[in-house]
Backbone bond lengths (Angstrom), bond angles and torsions (degrees), N, CA, C in turn:
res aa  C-N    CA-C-N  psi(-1)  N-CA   C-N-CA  omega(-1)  CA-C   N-CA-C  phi
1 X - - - 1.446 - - 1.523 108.40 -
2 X 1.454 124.61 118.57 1.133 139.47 156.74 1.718 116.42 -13.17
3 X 1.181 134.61 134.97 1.465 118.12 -173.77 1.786 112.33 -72.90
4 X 1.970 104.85 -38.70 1.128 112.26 -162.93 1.970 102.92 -58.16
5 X 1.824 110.16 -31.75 1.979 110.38 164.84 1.155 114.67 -59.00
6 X 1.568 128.79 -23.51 1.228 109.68 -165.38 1.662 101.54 -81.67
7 X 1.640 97.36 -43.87 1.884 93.06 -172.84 1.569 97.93 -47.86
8 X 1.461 102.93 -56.56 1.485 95.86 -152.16 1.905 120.24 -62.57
9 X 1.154 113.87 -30.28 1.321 131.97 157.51 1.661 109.55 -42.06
10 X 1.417 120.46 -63.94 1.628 130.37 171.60 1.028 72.86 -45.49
11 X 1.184 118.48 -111.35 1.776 153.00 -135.68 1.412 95.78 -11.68
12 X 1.718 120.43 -76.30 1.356 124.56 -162.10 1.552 111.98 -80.53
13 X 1.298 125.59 -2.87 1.423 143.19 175.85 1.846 88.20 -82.31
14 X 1.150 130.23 -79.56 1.156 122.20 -160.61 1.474 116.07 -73.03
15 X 1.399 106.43 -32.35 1.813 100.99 170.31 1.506 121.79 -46.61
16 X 1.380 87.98 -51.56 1.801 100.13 173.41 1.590 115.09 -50.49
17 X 1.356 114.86 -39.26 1.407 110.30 -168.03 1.380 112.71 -91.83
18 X 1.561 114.21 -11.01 1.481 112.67 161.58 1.132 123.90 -99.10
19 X 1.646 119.94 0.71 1.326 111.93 160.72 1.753 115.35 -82.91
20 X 1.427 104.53 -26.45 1.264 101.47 175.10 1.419 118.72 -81.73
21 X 1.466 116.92 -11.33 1.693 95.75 -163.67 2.080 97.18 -96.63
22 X 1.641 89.84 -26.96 2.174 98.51 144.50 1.280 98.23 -12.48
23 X 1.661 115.64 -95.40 1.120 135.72 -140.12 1.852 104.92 -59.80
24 X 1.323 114.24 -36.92 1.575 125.26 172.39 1.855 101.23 5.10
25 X 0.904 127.58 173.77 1.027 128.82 125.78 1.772 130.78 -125.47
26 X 1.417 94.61 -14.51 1.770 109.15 159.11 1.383 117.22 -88.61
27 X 1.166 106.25 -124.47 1.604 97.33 -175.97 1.795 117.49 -88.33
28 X 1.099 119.86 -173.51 1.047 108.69 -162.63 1.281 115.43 -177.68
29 X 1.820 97.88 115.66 1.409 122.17 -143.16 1.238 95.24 -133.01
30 X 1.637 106.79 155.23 1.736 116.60 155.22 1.985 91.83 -141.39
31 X 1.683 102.50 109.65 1.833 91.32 156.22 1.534 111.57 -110.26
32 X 1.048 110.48 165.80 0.954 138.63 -165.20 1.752 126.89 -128.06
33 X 1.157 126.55 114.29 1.864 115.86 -151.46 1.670 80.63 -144.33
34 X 1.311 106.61 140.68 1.821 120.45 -167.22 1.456 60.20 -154.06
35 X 2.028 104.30 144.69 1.372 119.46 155.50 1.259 97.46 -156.01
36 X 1.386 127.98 169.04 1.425 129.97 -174.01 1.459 97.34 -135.81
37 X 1.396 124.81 136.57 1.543 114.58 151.78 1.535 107.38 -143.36
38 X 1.034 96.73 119.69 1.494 127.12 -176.80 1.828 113.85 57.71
39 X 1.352 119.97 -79.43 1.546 118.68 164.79 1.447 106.59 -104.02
40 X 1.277 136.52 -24.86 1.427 145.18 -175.01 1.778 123.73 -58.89
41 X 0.954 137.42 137.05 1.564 132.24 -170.76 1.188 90.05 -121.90
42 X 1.820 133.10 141.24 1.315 121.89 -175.85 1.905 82.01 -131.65
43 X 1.119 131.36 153.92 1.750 130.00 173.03 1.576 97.62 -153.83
44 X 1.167 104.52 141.25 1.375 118.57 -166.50 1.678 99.79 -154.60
45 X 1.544 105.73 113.04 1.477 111.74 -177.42 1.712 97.11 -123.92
46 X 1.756 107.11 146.71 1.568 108.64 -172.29 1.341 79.06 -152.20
47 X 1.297 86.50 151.88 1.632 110.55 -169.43 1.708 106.25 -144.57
48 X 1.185 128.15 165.30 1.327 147.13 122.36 1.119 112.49 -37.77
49 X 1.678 119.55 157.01 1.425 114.87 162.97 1.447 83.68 -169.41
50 X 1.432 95.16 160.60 1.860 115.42 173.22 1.181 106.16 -70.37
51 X 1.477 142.47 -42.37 1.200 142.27 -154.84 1.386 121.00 94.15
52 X 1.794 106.00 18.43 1.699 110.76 -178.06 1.499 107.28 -91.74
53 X 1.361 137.29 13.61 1.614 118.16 -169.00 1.106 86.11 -103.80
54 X 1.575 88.67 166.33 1.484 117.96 -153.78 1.397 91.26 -129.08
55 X 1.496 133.73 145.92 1.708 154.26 132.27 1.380 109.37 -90.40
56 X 1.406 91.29 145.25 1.520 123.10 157.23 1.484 104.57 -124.62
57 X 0.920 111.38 82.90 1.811 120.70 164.56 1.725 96.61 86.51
58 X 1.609 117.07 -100.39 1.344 113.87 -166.00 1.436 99.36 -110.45
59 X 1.524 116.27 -9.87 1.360 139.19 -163.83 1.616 111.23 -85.75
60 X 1.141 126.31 133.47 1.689 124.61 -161.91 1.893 90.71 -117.44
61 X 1.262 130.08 121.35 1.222 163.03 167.45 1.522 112.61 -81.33
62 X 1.142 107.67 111.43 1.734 132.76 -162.13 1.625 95.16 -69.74
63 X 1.561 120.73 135.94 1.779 127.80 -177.27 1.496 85.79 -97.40
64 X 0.984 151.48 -24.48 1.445 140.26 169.30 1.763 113.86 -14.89
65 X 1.263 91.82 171.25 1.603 94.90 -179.21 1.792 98.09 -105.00
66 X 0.983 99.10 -59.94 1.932 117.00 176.52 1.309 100.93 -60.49
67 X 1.560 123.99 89.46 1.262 105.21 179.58 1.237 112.94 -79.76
68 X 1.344 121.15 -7.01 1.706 139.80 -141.98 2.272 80.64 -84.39
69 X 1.123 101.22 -46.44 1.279 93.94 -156.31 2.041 115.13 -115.31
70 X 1.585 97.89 33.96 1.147 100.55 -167.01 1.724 81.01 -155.87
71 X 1.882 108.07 178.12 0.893 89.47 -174.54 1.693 124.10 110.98
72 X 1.053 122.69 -52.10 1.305 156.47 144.14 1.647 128.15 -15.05
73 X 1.032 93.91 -63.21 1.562 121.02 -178.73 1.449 117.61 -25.87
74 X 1.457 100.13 -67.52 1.453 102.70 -175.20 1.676 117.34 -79.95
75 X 1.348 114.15 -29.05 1.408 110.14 161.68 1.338 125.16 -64.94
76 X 1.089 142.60 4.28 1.661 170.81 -164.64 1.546 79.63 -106.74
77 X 1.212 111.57 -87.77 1.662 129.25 -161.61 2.083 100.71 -33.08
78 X 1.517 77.99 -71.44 1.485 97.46 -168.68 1.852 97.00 -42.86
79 X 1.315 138.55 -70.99 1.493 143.33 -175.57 1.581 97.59 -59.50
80 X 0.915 123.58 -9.75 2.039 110.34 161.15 1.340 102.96 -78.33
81 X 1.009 128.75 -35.95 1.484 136.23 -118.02 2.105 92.62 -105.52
82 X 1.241 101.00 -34.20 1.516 148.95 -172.86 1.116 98.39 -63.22
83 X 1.137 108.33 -89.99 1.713 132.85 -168.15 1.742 109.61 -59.76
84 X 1.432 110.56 -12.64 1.467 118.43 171.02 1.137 122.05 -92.58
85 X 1.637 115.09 -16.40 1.231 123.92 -173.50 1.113 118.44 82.23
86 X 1.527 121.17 32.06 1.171 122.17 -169.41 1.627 124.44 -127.78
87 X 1.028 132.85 166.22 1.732 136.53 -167.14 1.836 108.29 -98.16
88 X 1.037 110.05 137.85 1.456 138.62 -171.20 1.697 103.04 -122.07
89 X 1.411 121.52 128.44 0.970 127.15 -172.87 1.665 111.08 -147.08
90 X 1.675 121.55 92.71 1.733 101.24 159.33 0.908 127.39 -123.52
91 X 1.509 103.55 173.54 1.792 111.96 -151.68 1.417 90.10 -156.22
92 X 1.528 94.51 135.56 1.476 96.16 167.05 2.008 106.20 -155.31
93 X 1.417 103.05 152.93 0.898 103.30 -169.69 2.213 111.27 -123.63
94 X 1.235 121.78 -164.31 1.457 97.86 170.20 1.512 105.30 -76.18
95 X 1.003 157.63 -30.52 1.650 162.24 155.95 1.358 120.05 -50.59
96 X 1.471 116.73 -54.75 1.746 118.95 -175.11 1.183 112.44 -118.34
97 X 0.816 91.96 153.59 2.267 101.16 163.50 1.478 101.51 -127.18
98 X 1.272 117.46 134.40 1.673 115.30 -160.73 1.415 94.19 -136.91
99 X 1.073 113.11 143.33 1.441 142.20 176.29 1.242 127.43 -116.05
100 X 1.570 136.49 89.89 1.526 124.35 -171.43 1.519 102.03 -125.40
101 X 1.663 102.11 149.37 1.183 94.48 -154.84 1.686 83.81 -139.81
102 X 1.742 112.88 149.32 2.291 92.22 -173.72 1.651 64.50 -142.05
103 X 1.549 100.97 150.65 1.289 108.78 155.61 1.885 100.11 -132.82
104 X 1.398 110.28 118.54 1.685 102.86 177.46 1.550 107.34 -100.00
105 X 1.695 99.53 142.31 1.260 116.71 171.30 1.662 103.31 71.05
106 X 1.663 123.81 25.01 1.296 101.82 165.32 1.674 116.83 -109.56
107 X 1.465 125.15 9.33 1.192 114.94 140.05 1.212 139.43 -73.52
108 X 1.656 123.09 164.10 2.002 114.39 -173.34 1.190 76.18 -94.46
109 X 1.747 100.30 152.80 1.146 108.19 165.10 1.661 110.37 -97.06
């Protein structure tokens, strides 16, 4: 994976989860789980959240005010995620919003 996907993949993966676990009103967390097995990359980010995001079907809708210039993030994510051949997974519950992400066979062995 290219370095400039990985920032940007982090980047908008973790912005998101510290603006939401911000919003918490209990405690207020972002973890973070990277594992490797054998060629496979497995990443799993959980957060806090207020309970403000919004869906449109499978599609997650930015709470921003500027929608013009925000918004973004996860479709960035999702077309890295793509182009690696790899699986996108969210879940959220009243406590977490979870993010898992597997890419197989994209490390050399």
């Amino acid at each position: 994976m290219r370095n400039e996907n990985v920032i940007s993949l982090f980047g908008n993966l973790l912005t998101n989860a510290f603006e939401a676990a911000n919003k918490a009103s209990t405690e207020k967390y972002v973890n973070v789980l990277i594992s490797r097995v054998d060629t496979s990359l497995f990443l799993q980010i959980r957060n806090s959240h207020g309970g403000d995001f919004k869906q449109a079907g499978k599609h997650f809708l930015t709470t921003k005010h500027n929608k013009k210039e925000h918004g973004l993030g996860i479709l960035i994510v999702k077309d890295i995620v793509a182009k690696y051949d790899g699986e996108i997974v969210f879940d959220s519950n009243e406590k977490d919003f979870i993010v898992e992400i597997s890419f197989l066979s994209i490390l050399a062995e």
